[in-house]
N, C-alpha and C positions, 0 to 999 in steps of 0.2 A: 555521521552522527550515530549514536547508540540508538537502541529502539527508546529507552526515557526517555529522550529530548525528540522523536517524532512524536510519541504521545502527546507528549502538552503541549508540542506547537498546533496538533492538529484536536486534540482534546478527545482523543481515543485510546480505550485503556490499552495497554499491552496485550494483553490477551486477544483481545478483537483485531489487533494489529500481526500478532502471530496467526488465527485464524485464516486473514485474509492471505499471507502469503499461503497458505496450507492449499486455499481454492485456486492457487495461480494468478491472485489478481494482481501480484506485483515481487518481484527478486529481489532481494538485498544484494551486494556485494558480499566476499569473504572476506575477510582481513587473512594474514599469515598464519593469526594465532585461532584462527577459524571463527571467530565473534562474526556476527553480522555487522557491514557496515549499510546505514541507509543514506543513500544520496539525496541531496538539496531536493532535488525533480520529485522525489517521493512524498513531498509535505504536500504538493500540490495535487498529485495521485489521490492519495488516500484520502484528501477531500473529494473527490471525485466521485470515486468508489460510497465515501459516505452519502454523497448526495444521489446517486442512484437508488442505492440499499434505504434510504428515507423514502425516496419516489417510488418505492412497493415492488422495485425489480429483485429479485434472488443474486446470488454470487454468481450462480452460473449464467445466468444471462446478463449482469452486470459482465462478466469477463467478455460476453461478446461485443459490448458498445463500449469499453475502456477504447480500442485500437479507433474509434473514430472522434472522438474525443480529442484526441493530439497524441504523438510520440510522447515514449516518457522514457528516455534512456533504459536501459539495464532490464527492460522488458522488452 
């Protein structure tokens, strides 16, 4: 899926969505034509991440309790 359609499955802007890959909290795939692709596994991610970053944690320590959390492919 494109980053639009993770936005409004997960109801976060784009921007806060590019943000978050910048901190390492989650990798797209490439496509051929270099676009980012974002896998199914990622809608559930990035709810994750947002429910950390609500609970008063920062990015950087959010990236260290993602891995316990569950596997999320492509990370």
């Amino acid at each position: 899926m494109r980053i639009g359609e993770l936005s409004r499955r997960t109801g976060t802007p784009t921007r806060l969505l590019r943000y978050y890959e910048e901190q390492g909290l989650f990798t797209p795939e490439r496509a051929e034509n270099g676009y980012r692709e974002y896998g199914e596994h990622l809608v559930d991610r990035v709810l994750q991440i947002r429910g950390l970053l609500e609970g008063g944690l920062t990015a950087k320590s959010s990236k260290v309790f993602l891995p316990s959390l569950g596997t999320a492919p492509g990370r």
